[in-house]
N, C-alpha and C positions, 0 to 999 in steps of 0.2 A: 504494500500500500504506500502511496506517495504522500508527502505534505507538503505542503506550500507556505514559506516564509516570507518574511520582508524587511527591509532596512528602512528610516528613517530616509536615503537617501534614494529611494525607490529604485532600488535593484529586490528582487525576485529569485527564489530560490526552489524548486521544485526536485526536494530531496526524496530518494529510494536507495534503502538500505545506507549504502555508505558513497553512494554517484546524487552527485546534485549537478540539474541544468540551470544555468543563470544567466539574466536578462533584465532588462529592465521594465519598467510596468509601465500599463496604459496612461498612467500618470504624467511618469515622464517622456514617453515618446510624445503626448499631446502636450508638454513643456515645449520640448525640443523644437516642435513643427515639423516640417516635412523633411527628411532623413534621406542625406544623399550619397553618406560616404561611414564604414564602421571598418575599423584595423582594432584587430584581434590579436592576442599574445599566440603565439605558436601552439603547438600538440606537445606535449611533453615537459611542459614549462614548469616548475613549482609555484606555486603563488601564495603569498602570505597575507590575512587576513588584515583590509588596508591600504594593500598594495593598488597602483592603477592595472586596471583587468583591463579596457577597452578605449577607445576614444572615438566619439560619434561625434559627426560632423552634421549640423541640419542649416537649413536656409539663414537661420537665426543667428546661432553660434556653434563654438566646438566645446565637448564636457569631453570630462574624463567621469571613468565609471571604473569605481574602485570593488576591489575584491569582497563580497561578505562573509566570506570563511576562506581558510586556508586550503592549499588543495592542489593537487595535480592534476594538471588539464590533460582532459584524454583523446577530447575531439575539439573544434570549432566549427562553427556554422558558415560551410564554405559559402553559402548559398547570397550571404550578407554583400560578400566578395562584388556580384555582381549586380543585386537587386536590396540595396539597404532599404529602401520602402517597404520595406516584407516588416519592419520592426513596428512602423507605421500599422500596419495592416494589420497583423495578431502578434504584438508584444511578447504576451505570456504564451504564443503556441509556437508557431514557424519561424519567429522571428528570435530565438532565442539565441544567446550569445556563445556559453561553452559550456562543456559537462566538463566534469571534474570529480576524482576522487579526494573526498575529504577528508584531510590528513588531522584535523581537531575536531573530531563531532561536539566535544563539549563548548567549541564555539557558536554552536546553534540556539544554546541557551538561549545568549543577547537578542537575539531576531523575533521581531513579533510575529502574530499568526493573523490571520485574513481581518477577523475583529479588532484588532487592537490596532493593523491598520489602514482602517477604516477609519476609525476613530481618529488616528494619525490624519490623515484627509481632512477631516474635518475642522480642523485647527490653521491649515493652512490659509 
């Protein structure tokens, strides 16, 4: 069974067992605006929770999107490569940025769940 987290900084985290896919949420692509360009860390990378995971470039600005857990990337989302709109289009599904195994599950503590944020949302 999978669960879905969240960071304060609206990255997304769609963990099972011990591989989580991460991306950002409809939140923030509808931040961003229309998404023309996303550079990915490589396949095999380590990443430390914090670290910068990604950098999305939209009509508006460029962010960086940092790691919410620690972890070794196991795939990337080549498909971003050609069609970054795809993160526009379903954030949380097709549009996701990398799987990665989790090398600190006790870092999942910190990360809220679908309700708390929502609640986070609503503050904004």
């Amino acid at each position: 069974m999978s669960t879905t987290l969240f960071t304060t900084d609206h990255e997304f985290l769609t963990v099972e067992g011990d591989i989580a896919v991460v991306g950002v949420t409809d939140y923030a692509q509808a931040q961003l605006g229309d998404i023309v360009f996303v550079e990915l860390p490589p396949a095999g990378k380590t990443i430390e929770k914090g670290a910068m995971l990604a950098t999305v470039e939209s009509v508006k600005a460029a962010s960086e999107v940092y790691a919410p857990v620690s972890g070794e990337i196991l795939e990337v989302n080549a498909a971003l490569e050609n069609t970054p709109g795809i993160v526009n289009q379903d954030p949380q599904g097709a549009g996701w940025f990398v799987k990665l195994r989790l090398t600190k599950k006790d870092e999942l503590a910190s990360l809220l769940d679908a309700a708390a944020y929502d609640a986070h949302l609503k503050t904004l």
